[in-house]
C-alpha positions in Angstrom: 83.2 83.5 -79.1 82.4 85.3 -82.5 79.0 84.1 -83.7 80.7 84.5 -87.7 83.8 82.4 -86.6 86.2 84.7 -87.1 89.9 83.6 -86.8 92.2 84.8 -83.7 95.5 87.0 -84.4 98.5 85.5 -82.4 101.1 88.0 -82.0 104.1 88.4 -80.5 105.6 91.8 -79.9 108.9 91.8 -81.9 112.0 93.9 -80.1 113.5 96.6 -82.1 110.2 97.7 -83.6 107.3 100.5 -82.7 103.7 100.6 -84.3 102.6 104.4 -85.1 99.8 106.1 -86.3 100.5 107.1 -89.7 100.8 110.3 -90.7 98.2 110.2 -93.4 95.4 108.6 -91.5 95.5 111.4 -88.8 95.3 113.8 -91.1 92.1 112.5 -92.2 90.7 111.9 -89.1 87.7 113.7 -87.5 87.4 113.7 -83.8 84.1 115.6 -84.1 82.7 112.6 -85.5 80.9 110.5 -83.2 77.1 108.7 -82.6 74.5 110.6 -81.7 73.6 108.1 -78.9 74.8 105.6 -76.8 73.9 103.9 -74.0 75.6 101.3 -71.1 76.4 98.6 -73.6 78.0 100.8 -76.3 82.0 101.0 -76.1 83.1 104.3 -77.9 86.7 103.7 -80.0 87.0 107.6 -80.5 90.7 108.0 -80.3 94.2 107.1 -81.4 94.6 102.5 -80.5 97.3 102.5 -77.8 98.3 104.5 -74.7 98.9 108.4 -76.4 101.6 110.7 -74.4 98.9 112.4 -72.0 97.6 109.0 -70.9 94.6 108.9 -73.1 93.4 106.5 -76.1 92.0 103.1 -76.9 93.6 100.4 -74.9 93.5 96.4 -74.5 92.9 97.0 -70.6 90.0 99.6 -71.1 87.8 97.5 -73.7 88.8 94.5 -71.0 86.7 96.3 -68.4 84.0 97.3 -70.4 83.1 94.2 -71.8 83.3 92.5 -67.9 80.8 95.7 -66.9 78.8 94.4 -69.9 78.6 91.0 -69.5 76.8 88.3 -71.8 74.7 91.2 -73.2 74.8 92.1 -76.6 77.6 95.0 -77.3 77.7 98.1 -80.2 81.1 99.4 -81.2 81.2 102.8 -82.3 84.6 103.4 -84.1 86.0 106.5 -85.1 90.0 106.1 -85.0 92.9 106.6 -87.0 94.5 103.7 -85.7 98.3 103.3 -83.7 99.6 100.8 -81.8 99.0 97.6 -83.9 99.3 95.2 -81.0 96.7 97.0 -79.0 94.6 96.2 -81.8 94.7 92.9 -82.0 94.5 92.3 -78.6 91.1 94.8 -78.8 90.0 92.2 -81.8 90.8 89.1 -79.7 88.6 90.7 -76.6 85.4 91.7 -79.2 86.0 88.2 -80.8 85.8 86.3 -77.7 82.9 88.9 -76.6 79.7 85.7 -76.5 77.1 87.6 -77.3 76.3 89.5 -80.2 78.8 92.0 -81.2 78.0 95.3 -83.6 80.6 97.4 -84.7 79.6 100.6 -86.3 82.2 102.6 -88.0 81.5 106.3 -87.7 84.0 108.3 -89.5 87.2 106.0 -89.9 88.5 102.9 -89.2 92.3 103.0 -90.4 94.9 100.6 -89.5 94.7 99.0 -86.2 91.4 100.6 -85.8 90.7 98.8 -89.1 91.7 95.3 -87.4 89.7 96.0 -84.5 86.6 97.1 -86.6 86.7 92.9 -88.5 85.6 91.4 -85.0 82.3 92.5 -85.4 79.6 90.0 -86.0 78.1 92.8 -87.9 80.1 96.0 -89.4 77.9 99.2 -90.3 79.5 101.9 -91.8 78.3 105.3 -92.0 78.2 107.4 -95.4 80.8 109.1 -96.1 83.2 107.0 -93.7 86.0 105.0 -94.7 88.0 101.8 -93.4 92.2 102.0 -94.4 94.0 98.6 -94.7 97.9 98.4 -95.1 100.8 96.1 -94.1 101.8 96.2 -90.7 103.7 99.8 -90.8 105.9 100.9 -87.7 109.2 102.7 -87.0 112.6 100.8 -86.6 116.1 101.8 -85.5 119.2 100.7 -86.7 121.6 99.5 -89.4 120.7 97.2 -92.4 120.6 93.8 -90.6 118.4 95.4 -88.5 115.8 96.8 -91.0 116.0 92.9 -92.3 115.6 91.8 -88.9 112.6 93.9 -88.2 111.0 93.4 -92.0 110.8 89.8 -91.7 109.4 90.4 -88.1 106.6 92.2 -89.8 105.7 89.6 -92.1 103.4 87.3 -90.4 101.7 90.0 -89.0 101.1 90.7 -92.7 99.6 87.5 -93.2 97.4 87.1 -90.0 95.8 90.3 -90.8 95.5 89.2 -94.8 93.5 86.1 -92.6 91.3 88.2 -91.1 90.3 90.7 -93.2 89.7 87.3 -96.4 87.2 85.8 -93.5 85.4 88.8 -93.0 84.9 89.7 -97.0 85.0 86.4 -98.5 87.8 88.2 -100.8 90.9 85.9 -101.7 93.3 86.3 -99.8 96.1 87.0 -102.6 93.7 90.1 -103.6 93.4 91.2 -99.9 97.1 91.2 -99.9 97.1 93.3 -103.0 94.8 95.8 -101.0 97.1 95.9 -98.4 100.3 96.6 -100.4 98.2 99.2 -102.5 97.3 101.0 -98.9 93.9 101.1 -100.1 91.1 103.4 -98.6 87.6 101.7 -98.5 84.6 103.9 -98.8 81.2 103.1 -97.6 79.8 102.3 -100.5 82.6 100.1 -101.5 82.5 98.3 -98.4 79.4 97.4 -98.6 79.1 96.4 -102.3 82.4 94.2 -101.2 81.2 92.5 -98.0 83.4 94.7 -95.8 80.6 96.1 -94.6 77.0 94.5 -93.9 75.1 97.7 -94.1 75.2 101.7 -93.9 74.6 103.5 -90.2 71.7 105.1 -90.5 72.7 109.1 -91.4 70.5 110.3 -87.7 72.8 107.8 -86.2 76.0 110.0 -86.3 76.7 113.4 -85.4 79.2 116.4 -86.0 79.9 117.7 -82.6 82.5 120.6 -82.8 84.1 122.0 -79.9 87.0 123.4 -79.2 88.6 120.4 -77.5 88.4 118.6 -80.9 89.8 121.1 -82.0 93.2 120.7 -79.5 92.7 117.2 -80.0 93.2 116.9 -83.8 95.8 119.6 -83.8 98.0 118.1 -81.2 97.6 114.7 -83.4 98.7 116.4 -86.5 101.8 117.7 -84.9 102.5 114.2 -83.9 102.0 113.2 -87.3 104.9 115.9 -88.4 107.2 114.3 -86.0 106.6 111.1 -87.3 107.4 112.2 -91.0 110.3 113.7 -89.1 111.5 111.1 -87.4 111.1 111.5 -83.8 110.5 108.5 -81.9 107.5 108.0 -79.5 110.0 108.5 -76.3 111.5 112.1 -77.9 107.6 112.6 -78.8 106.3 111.9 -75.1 109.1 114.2 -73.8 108.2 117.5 -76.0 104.6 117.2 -75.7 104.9 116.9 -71.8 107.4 119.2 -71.5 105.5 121.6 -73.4 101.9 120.9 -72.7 102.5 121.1 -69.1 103.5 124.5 -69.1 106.5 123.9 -67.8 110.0 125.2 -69.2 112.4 122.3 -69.9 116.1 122.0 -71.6 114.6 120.4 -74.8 111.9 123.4 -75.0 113.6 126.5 -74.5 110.8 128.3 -76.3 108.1 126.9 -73.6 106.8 129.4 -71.4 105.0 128.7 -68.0 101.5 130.1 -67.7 100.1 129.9 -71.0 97.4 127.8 -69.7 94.8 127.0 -72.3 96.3 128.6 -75.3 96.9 125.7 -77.0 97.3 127.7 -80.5 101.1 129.1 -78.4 102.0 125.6 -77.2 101.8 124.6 -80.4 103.6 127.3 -82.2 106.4 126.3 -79.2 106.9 123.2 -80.0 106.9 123.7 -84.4 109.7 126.7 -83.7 111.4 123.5 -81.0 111.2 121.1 -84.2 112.7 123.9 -86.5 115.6 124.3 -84.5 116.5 120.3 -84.0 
């Protein structure tokens, strides 16, 4: 159980509703931003909250058996995330929470949205310079005619208020100014977070490094074409569908423009799948 007695989020996953990244959060993500070590009890939150199209991110399930191959030892969290799936979050917050030893989360680069929810069940939050943490009201994508934007608005609001919980117990802010923070969409630098008890402390700067390659490079790039179809309007399932059908190299009927063999050339799948969006 947390050692700062932090409070539990109890959700309930609402129907009619799906929790994104958000478009400006990804573009302000660095994968290439990670710590410079780590060793068997470190978990690494280095991607997107939730399960992304090609299998991959930070899931529930995953922390689950990380903390069980841990045990009752003290745990370091190293988060560099844009956030996503708001309910893998919480659930992530619940296991660290419950986590009864000692739990240290350092954020990295950024801790925005979920990943900002999962970052509070730290016993102790570092932050590096130059990082930030991004707090907002629960944001998704819904379907459907105005009873069910009502429908799905007032499903939102309690997760509004158990996250206004959490982050008032972590600070020591009220929670009527947290609430202001969240419906300002307020970015929280290092130094901020520190001077306002988001934060206990600053990583130290050897602590994190810039590791360019080229699969960061993919990796932010195929986010930030997610993030246009989200400003666009595609939903996760249409999403899922391009990406595979393009990324596998595989010609299907929604990507005429894909062409089998490209292989690695991820700048062409790319440029596919922009002249796909153009056309629909």
């Amino acid at each position: 159980m947390s050692l700062k007695k932090l409070p539990a989020i109890h959700a309930n996953i609402p129907s009619g509703v799906n929790f994104d990244m958000r478009p400006d959060a990804i573009e302000r993500w660095s994968p290439a931003i990670r710590a410079a070590q780590s060793d068997d009890a470190t978990i690494s939150i280095m991607d997107p909250i939730g399960m992304t199209w090609e299998g991959e991110g930070v899931t529930a399930k995953r922390i689950g058996a990380a903390l069980r191959s841990i045990g009752n030892r003290d745990v370091v969290v190293n988060v560099n995330s844009p956030g996503g799936d708001f309910f893998e979050g919480v659930a992530i917050y619940n296991l660290l929470r419950d986590h009864p030893a000692r739990v240290t989360v350092r954020v990295m680069g950024l801790a925005a949205s979920a990943a900002s929810v999962v970052a509070m069940a730290g016993d102790e939050l570092l932050i590096g310079d130059g990082a930030f943490l991004m707090i907002h009201n629960a944001w998704a994508v819904a379907v459907g005619n105005r009873h069910d934007m009502r429908a799905a608005a007032d499903q939102l609001e309690p997760f509004d208020k158990a996250m206004t919980d959490v982050y008032a117990a972590r600070t020591g802010i009220k929670a009527e100014r947290v609430a202001e923070l969240m419906d300002a969409e307020t970015w929280i630098n290092s130094s901020q977070a520190v001077d306002e008890g988001w934060a206990s402390g600053l990583i130290e700067r050897d602590a994190v490094q810039i590791d360019d390659t080229k699969a960061d490079d993919r990796h932010k790039a195929k986010a930030m074409v997610e993030s246009a179809m989200i400003k666009a309007g595609y939903s996760r399932t249409a999403r899922r569908d391009a990406f595979q059908s393009l990324f596998s190299g595989k010609p299907g009927a929604a990507l005429d423009d894909a062409k089998p063999g490209a292989g690695d050339d991820i700048a062409a799948k790319l440029q596919n799948l922009i002249l796909y969006m153009k056309g629909h």
